[in-house]
Every structure is written in structure tokens, then in C-alpha cells.
PLY file of the C-alpha trace (Angstrom):
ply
format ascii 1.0
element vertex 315
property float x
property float y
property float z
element edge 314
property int vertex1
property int vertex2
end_header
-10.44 -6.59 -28.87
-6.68 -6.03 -29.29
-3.52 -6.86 -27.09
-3.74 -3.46 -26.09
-7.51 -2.61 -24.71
-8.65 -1.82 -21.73
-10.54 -4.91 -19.94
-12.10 -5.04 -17.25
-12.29 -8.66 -14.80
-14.77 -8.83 -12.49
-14.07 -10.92 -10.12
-10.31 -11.62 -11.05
-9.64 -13.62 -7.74
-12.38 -16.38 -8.34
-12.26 -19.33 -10.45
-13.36 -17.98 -13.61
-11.80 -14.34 -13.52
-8.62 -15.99 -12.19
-8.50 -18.23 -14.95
-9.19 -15.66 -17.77
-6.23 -13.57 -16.27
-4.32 -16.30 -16.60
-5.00 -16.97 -19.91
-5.39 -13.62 -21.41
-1.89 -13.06 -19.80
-0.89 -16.06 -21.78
-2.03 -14.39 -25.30
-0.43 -11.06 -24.88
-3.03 -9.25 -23.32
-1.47 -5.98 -20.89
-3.97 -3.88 -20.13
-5.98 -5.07 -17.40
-8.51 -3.45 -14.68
-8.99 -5.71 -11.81
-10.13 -4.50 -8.20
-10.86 -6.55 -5.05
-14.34 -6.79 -3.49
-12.58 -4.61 -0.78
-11.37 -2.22 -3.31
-14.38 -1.96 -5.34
-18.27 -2.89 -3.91
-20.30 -4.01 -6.92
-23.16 -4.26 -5.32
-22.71 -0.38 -4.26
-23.94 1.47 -7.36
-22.23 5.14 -7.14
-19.28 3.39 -6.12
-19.38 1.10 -9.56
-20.64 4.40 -11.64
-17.41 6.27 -10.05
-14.97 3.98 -11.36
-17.06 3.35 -14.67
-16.46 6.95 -15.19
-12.74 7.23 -13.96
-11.84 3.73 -15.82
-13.37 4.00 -18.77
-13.12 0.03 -19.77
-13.67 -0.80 -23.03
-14.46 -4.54 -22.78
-15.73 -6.40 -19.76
-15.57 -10.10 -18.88
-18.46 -10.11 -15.39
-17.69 -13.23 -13.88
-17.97 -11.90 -10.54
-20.91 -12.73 -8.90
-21.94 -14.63 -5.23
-22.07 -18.68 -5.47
-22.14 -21.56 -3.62
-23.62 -25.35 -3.38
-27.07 -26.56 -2.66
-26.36 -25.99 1.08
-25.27 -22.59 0.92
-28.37 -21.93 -1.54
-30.69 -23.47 1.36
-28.91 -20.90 4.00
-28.46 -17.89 2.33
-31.34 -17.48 -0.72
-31.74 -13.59 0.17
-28.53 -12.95 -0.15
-28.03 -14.98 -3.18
-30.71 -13.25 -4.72
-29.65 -9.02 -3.27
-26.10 -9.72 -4.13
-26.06 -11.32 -7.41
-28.98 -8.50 -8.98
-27.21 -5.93 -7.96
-23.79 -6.58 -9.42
-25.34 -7.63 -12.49
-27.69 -4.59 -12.79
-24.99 -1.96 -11.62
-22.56 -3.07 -14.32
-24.82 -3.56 -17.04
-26.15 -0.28 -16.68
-22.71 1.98 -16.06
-21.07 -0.47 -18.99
-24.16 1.06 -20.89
-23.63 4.87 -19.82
-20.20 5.01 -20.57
-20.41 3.01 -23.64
-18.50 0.64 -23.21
-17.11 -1.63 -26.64
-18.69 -5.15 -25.15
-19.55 -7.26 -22.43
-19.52 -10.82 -21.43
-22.02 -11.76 -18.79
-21.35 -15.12 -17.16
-24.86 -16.84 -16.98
-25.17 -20.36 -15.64
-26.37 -23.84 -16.76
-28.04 -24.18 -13.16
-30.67 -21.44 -14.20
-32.55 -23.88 -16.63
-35.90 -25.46 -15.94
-35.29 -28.42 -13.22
-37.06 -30.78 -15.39
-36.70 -28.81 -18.65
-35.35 -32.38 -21.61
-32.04 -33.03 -21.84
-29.53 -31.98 -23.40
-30.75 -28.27 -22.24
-31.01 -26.31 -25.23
-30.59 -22.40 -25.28
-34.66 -21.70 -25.80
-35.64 -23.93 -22.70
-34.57 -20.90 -20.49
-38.01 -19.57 -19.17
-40.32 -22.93 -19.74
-41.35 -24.15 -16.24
-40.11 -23.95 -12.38
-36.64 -23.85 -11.13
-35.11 -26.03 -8.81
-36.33 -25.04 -5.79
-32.92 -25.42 -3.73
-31.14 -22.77 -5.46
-33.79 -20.68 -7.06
-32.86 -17.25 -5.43
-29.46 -17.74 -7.45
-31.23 -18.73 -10.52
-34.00 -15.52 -10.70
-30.72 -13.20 -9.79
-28.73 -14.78 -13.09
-31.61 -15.07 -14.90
-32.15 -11.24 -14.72
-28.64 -10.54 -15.72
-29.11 -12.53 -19.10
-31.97 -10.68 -19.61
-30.82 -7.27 -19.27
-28.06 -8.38 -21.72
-30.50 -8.99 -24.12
-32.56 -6.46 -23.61
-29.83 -3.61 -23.23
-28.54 -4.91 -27.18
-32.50 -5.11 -28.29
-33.24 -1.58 -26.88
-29.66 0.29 -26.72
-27.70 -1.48 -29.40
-25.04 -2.43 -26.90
-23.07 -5.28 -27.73
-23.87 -7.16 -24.38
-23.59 -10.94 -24.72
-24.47 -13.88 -22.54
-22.50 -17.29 -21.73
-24.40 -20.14 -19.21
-21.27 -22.44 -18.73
-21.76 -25.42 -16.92
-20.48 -26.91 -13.63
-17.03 -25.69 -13.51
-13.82 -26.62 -11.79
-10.23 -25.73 -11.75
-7.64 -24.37 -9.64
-8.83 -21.53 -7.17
-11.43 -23.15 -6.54
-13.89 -23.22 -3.34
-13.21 -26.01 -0.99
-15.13 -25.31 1.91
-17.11 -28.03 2.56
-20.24 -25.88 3.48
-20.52 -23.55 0.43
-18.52 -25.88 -2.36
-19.67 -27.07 -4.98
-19.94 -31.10 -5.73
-16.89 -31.68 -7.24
-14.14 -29.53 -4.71
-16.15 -30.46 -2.06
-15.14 -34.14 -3.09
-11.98 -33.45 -3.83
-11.55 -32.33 -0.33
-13.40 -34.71 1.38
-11.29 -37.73 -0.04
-8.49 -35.98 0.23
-8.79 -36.11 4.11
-10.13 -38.97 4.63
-6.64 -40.61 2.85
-4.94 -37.99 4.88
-6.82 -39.38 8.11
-6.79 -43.27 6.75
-10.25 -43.15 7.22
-12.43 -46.27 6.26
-15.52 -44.50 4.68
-16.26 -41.29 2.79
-20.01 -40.18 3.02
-21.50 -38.20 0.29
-25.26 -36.83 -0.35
-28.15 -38.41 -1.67
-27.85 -41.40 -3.74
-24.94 -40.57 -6.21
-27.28 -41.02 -8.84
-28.11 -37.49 -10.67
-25.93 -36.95 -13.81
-23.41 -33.65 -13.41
-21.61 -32.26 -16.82
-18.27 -30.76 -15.53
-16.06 -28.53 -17.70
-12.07 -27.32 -16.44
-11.93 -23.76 -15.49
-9.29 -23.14 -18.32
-11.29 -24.78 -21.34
-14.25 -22.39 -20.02
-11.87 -19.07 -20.28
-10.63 -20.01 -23.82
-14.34 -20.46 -24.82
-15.37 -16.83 -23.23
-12.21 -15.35 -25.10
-13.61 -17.08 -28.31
-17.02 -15.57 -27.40
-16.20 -11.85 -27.02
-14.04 -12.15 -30.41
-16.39 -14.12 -32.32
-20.43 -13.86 -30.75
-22.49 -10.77 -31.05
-25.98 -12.32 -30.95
-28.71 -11.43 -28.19
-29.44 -14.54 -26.94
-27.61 -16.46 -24.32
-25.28 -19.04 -25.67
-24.21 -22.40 -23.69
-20.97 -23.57 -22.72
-19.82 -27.12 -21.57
-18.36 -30.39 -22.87
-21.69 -32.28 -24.23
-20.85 -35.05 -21.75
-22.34 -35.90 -18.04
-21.00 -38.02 -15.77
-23.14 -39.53 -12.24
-21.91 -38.14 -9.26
-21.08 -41.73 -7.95
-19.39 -42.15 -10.78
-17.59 -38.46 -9.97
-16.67 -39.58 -6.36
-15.46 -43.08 -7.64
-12.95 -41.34 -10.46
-12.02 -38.80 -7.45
-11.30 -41.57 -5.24
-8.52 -43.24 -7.74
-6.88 -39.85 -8.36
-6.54 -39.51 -4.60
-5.51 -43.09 -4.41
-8.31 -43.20 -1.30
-8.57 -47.54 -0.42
-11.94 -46.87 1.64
-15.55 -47.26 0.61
-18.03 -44.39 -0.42
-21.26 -44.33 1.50
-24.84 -42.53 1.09
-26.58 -39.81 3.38
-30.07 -40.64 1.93
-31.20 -37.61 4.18
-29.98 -34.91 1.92
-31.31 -33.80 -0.99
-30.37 -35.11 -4.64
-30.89 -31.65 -6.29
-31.60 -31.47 -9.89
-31.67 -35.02 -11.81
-29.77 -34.60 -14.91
-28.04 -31.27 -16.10
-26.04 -31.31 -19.69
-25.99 -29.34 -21.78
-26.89 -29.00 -25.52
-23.42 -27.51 -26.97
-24.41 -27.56 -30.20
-24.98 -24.08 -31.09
-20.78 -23.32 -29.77
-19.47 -26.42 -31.98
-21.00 -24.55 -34.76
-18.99 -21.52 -34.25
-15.94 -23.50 -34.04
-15.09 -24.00 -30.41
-15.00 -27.31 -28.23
-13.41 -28.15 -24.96
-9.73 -29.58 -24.55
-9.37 -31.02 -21.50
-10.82 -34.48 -20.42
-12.46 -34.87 -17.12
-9.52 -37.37 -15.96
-7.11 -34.83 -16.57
-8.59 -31.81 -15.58
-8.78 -33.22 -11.99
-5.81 -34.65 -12.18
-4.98 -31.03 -12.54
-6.84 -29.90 -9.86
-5.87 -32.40 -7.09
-1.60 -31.82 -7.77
-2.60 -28.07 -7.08
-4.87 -28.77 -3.89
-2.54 -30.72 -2.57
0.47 -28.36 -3.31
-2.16 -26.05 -1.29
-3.02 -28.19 1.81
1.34 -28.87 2.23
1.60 -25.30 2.04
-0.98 -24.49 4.77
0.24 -26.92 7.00
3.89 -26.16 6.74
2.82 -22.59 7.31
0.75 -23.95 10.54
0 1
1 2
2 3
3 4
4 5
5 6
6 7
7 8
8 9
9 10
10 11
11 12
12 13
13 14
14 15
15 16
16 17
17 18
18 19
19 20
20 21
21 22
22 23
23 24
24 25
25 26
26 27
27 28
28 29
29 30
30 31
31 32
32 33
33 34
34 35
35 36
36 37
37 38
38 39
39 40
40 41
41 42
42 43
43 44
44 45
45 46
46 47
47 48
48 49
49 50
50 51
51 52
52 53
53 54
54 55
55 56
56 57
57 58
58 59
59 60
60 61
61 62
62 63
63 64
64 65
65 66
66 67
67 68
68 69
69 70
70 71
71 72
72 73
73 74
74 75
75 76
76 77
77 78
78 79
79 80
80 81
81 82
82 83
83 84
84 85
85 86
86 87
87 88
88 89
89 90
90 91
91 92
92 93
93 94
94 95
95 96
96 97
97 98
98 99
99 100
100 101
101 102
102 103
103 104
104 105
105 106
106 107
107 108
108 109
109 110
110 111
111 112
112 113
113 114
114 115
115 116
116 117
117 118
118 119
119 120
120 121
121 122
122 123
123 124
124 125
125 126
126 127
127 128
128 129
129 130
130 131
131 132
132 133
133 134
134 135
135 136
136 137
137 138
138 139
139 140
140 141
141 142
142 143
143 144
144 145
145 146
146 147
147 148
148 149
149 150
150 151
151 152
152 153
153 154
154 155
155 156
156 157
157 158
158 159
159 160
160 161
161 162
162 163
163 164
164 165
165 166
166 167
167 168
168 169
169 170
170 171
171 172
172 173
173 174
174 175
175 176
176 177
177 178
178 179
179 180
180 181
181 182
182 183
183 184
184 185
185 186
186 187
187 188
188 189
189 190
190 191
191 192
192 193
193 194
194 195
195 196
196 197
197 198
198 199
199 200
200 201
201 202
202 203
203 204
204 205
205 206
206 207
207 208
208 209
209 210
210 211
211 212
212 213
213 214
214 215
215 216
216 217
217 218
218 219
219 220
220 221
221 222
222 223
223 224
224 225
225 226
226 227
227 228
228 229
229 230
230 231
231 232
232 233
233 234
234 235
235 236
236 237
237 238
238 239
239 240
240 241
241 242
242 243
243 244
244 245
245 246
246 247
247 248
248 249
249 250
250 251
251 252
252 253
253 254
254 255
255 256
256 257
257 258
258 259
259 260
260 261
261 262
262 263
263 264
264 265
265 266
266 267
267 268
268 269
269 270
270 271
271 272
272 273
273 274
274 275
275 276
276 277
277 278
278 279
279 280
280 281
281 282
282 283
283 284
284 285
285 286
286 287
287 288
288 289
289 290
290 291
291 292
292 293
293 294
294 295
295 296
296 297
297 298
298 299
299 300
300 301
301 302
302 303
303 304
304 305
305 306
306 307
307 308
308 309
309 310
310 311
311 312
312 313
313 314
């Protein structure tokens, strides 16, 4: 992939495609094909085969795709499931038909086993039941990996995998009913300083262990990827290191500079017990993360809050 080829971001407003813009911008990169979900349905398959055929990409980075938390999972599984196969399938198969040089597929670390051991290697994908509160997501990504690696083992394509983990960064979601852990907390204690509030609640009992890697550190690894990774099998992406969520909302809460206490809603669920990842098989090709979980929400929070001025100044 030169400075010069034709790529393709899906999904080039969300936090992943967003960041690889950025960064790809930042290396010299010109020619770029981005549409909007209004511009271009990709769950609408002649729509995605006419601009396959008009385009004519040569490399694609899909990181578009429908997400959410563990409540929006719980609400929504059919369309979790509907909206994320068909994107995947319909750009798999028109990036095969028109031949296109290679793809990226963004998997996710969420997909693995609930209970599969820790660190999650690549080869524990498949071994026993998902966890059950966002399974519909998981069976949808799943299928995408697959038809990566089934679309090289059949077709020859060059169609690669990456399952990063829990991801934040700047354009990120931080509505508080379809966000993930960490904006969601972000946003919570940001308000409740805002309001002088004594308490912040958050779910379950703060114990589960999260592994969190900064949006930016996840791009650089997918550019590494499409340069440097041609193998069938899905390959994972993350920092090697976990953190518990109480621990999470406790770092969140001095970056904030929040004084009140953080309390438990031992009605909701905990999800998943422990998620890291094994990086292993990425340090070997050379790549590991840059940014520290300190600073990368240190990061995020300057730009949320440059956000939430903005919005109310515009109210």
C-alpha cells in the first residue's frame, strides 16, 4: 500500500475509522474513499456492489460496523446480529468480485469464549459459549472473521482479521445507554463534578478485569497489519495489561478531579469476568502499544470536555 492508493474507510466517522483517517492523513496518505451511512447503506447489498464497481478500492480498512454496551446488547440483539452480518458479508463479498488488493476486517476481543483462560489466545475463538449479554454481536463478528479466512483459504484473497480490545479515544460514544464502560464513566463523573454531586453509581461490583487500548495506538497497529500480516487467521490486538473496573472508575475519578464517593448497583449485571488479551503473537511481528492508560484518558477527558463547553455555549 503506497501514499497514493485508493482506500477505502468504512465507517470513517466512528472511533476507529476516525482515528485511522487521522493517522493515515498524518503519514502522507491522499487518496481516500469515505461515505456516510446516509450516503452509502452497507447493509443494502446492490447499493455496496454499485459503488464497489464505480470505486474500485484497492485496499479496505472495515471498521464500520453497529456497537454498543451490555445494555444496548440486552435491547437490541436482532439488530446487532441483521446489521453487523450484513455489512460484513456485503463487503467481503463485492471486495472479492472486484478484486480488491486487501482487506482489514475489524474483529473484536468481546467475541471470545466468556470463560475461555486468560490471557485469550488467538485459537480459543470457537471453544465454548459466549457471553450471553452480547452474543448476537459476537455470532455477527464472528462470521465476518470467518469469511476472511475462508475467502483467502478458498479465493486466495488477501483478507485479514484484527480482534482489538476494548477501545477508547476521542469520538467516542458517550451516551450513557449504548456506551461502552469506559466513556460511559467518563461522562458520568464528569457530571456529577459538573453537578457537585456526592456519589457516582456504577454497575455490578467493579470487580471484572477490562484491558483498554487508545483509539490511536489501535490505528497504528491496523496500519502495521495491512503492511506487514497476510496470514488467515485472526490476529489480536491490545496492550497485554487489564485493569478492574473499580480500579477504572477510581483513575477516572482523579482525572476529573471528582471529591465524591463511587457506589455499586449490585442489580446489574457484571458481564464477562476477566477479558485480556494474549498479545503475543503482534509483539512478535514487531508492534506494541504507545500510550499508557493514564494518558490516553487524560487525552480523552481534555477533548470531552472541550466537547461538553462547546455544546453548552452553543445551547
Amino acid at each position: 500500500m503506497n501514499k497514493h492508493s485508493k482506500i477505502y474507510i468504512a465507517g470513517h466517522l466512528g472511533l476507529v475509522g476516525s482515528a485511522l483517517l487521522r493517522l493515515l492523513q498524518k503519514r502522507g496518505y491522499t487518496n481516500f474513499l469515505t461515505r456516510t451511512i446516509q450516503e452509502l447503506d452497507l447493509t443494502n447489498q446492490a447499493a455496496v456492489n454499485e459503488f464497489f464497481a464505480k470505486e474500485k478500492p484497492e485496499y479496505i480498512f472495515l471498521a464500520a460496523a453497529k456497537v454498543g454496551g451490555i445494555q444496548a446488547n440486552n435491547t437490541y440483539p436482532a439488530e446487532f446480529i441483521y446489521d453487523n452480518l450484513m455489512i460484513e458479508a456485503n463487503v467481503i463479498h463485492a471486495a472479492y468480485q472486484n478484486k480488491i488488493k486487501k482487506l482489514l476486517f475489524l474483529g473484536s476481543t468481546c467475541i471470545y469464549p466468556k470463560l475461555a483462560p486468560q490471557p485469550l489466545k488467538e485459537e480459543y475463538l470457537l471453544t465454548s459459549a459466549l457471553e450471553p449479554t452480547n452474543e448476537a454481536y459476537a455470532i455477527a463478528k464472528i462470521a465476518g472473521v470467518e469469511l476472511c479466512k475462508f475467502y483467502q483459504r478458498q479465493y486466495g484473497c488477501n483478507f485479514i482479521s484484527a480482534m482489538p480490545t476494548n477501545l477508547y479515544g476521542l469520538n467516542d460514544n458517550f451516551d450513557l445507554n449504548s456506551s461502552h464502560v469506559l466513556p460511559a464513566l467518563i461522562r458520568k463523573i464528569h457530571e456529577a463534578k459538573i453537578k457537585q454531586e456526592k456519589e457516582v453509581v456504577i454497575w455490578g461490583t467493579g470487580k471484572p478485569k477490562r484491558e483498554f487500548l487508545f483509539v490511536d495506538d489501535l490505528a497504528d497497529a491496523l496500519l502495521f497489519l495491512m503492511q506487514e500480516y497476510h496470514e488467515e487467521g485472526h490476529i489480536n490486538v491490545g496492550t497485554g495489561q487489564d485493569i478492574e473496573i473499580i480500579e477504572l472508575a477510581k483513575l477516572i475519578k482523579e482525572i476529573v478531579g471528582f471529591s465524591g464517593e463511587i457506589k455499586h448497583d449490585l442489580s446489574k449485571p457484571d458481564g464477562t469476568p476477566r477479558k485480556l488479551v494474549d498479545v503475543s503473537k503482534l509483539h512478535s511481528l514487531g508492534w506494541k502499544h504507545q500510550t499508557s492508560l493514564k494518558e490516553g484518558i487524560k487525552k480523552v477527558y481534555a477533548w470531552y470536555e472541550l466537547q461538553s463547553r462547546e455544546k453548552s455555549i452553543c445551547k
